[in-house]
C-alpha positions in Angstrom: 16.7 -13.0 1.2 14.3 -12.5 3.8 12.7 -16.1 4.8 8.7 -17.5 5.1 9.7 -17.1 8.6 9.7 -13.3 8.4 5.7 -13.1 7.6 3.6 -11.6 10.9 7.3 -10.4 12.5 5.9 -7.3 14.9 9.3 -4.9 15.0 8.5 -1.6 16.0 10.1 0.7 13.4 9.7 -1.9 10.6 9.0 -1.9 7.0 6.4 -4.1 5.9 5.0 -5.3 2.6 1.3 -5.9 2.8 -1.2 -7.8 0.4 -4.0 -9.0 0.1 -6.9 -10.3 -2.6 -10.5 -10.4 -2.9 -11.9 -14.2 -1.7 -11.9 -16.6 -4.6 -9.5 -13.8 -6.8 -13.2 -11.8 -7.4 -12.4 -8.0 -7.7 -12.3 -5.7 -5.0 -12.9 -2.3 -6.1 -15.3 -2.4 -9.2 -15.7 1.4 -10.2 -13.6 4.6 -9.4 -15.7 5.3 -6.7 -14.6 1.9 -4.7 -11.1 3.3 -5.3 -11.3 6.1 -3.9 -13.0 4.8 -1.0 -10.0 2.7 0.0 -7.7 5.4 -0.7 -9.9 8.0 1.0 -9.6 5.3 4.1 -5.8 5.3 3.7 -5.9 9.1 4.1 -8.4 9.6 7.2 -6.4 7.0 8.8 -3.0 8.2 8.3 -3.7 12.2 8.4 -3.1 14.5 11.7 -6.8 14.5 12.8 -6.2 17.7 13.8 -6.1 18.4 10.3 -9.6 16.4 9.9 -12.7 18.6 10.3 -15.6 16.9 12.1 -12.8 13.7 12.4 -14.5 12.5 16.0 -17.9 12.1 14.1 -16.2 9.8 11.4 -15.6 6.9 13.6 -12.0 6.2 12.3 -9.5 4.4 14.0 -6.5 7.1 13.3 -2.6 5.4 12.9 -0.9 9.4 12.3 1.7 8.4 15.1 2.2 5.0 14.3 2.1 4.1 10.7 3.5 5.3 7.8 2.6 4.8 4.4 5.4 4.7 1.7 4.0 3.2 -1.3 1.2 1.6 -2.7 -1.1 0.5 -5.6 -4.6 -0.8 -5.6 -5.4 -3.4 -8.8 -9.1 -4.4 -9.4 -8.8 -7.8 -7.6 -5.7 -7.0 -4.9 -3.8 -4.3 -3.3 -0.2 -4.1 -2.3 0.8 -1.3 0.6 4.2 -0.8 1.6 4.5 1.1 5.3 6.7 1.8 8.0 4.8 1.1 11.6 6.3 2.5 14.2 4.9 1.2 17.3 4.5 -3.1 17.5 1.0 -3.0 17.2 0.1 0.2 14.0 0.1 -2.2 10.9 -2.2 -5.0 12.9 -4.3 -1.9 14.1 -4.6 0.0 10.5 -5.4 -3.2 8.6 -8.2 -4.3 10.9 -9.4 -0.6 10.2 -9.6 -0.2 6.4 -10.5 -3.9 5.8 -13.9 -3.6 7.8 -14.4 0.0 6.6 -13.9 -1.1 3.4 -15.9 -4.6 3.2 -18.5 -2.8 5.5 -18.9 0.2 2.5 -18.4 -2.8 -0.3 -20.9 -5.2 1.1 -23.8 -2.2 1.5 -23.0 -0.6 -1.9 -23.3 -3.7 -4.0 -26.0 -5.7 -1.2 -24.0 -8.4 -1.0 -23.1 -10.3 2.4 -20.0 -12.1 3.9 -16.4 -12.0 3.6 -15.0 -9.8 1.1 -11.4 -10.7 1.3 -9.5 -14.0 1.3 -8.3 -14.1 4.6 -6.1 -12.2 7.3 -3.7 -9.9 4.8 -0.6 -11.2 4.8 2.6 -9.2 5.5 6.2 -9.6 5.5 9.0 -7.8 7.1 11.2 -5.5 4.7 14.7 -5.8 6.4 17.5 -4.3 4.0 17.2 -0.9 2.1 17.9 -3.1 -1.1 14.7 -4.7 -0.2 12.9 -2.0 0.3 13.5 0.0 -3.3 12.8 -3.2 -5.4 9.5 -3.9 -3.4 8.7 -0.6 -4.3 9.4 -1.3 -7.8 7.5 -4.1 -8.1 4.5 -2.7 -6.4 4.8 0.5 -9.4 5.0 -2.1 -12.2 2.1 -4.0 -10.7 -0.2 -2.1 -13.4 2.0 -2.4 -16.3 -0.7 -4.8 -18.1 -3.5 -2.3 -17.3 -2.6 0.6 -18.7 -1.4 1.5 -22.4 0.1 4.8 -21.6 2.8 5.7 -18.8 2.8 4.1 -15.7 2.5 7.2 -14.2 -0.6 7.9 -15.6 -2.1 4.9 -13.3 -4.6 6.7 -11.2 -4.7 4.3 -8.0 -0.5 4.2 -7.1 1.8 6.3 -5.6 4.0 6.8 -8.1 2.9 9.8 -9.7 3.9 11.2 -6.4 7.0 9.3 -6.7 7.9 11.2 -9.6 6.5 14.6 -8.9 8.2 15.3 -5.8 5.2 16.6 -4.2 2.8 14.5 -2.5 -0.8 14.2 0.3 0.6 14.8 3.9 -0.3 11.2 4.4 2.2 9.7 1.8 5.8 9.1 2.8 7.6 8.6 -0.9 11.0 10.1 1.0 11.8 7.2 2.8 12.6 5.4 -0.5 12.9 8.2 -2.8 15.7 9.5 -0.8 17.8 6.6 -1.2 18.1 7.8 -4.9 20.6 10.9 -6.0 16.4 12.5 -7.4 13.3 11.8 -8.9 14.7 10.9 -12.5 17.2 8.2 -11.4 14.3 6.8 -9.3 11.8 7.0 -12.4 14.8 5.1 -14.6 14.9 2.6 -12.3 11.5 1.4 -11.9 11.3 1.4 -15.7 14.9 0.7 -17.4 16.5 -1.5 -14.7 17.1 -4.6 -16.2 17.3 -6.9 -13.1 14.1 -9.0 -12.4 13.1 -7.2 -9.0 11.3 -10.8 -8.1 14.7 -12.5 -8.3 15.6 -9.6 -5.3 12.9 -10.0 -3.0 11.3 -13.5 -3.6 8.7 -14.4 -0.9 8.1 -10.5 0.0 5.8 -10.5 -3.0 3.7 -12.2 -1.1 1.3 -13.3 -4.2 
């Protein structure tokens, strides 16, 4: 089980489960359109720029060759991202990034002022493969008390792509998806498995 001591580990080629909360629990994203913002972030940040028209006039810090992202899922008041950074310095870089794009967009839209999340995010390193698909789990049943219908249906997490097979250019559901014989086993395991995933990966929750 990975320790407390594992939080803020730089490893180049590590996998790390990120979170963090609006201050004082208050919700982060309030309409579709905040949603999308982030997510739209996500996607600028992590595309080729190449691939970007007018990307030099958008001002964004671009990770494409050292982060990847393999999982994630925004909830009203907190987020959860799963990624892969590939250089000792992507995940601090990408963070600083989308948390002051974001609270910058936040803070104008709804006129409001000073800090919009509680704290530095916090992040912990994802050392064993075992790890890794039961953090991904519990990051895809993080809506389960939002939503009535299929947890696929959940607009703002990966895993519709999870279970579609085809996914943005800036999504990398392979990584874990391919540590399952296809989509279906992976689908039966976020939804049928019957062991606790929080009893697997403890203090990687990070809540």
């Amino acid at each position: 089980m990975p320790s407390k001591n594992s939080l803020k580990k730089y490893v180049a080629g590590g996998c790390y489960h990120i979170y963090n909360r609006g201050v004082e629990k208050r919700p982060i994203f309030l309409d579709d359109m905040d949603y999308r913002m982030f997510l739209n972030l996500l996607k600028l940040t992590l595309s080729n720029p190449e691939e970007i028209e007018n990307y030099d006039a958008l001002r964004i810090r671009n990770k494409y060759d050292s982060v990847e992202l393999l999982a994630y899922c925004l909830m009203p008041n907190h987020f959860h991202l799963l990624i892969k950074q590939l250089d000792e310095s992507g995940m601090t870089e990408l963070m600083r990034s989308i948390m002051t794009a974001y609270s910058s967009y936040f803070n104008r839209k709804y006129k409001r002022v000073g800090s919009l999340f509680q704290g530095r995010y916090k992040a912990a390193l994802v050392d064993k493969d075992e790890y890794l698909v039961h953090l991904s789990r519990y990051i895809h049943m993080n809506p389960l008390d939002e939503t009535e219908s299929d947890l696929s249906e959940y607009p703002y997490s990966s895993y519709k792509y999870y279970l579609a097979g085809n996914y943005p250019k800036w999504l990398r559901p392979e990584v874990v998806t391919e540590l399952f014989q296809s989509n279906k086993e992976y689908k039966k395991f976020v939804e049928d498995h019957k062991i606790d995933s929080l009893q697997k990966i403890g203090d990687i929750t990070l809540d």
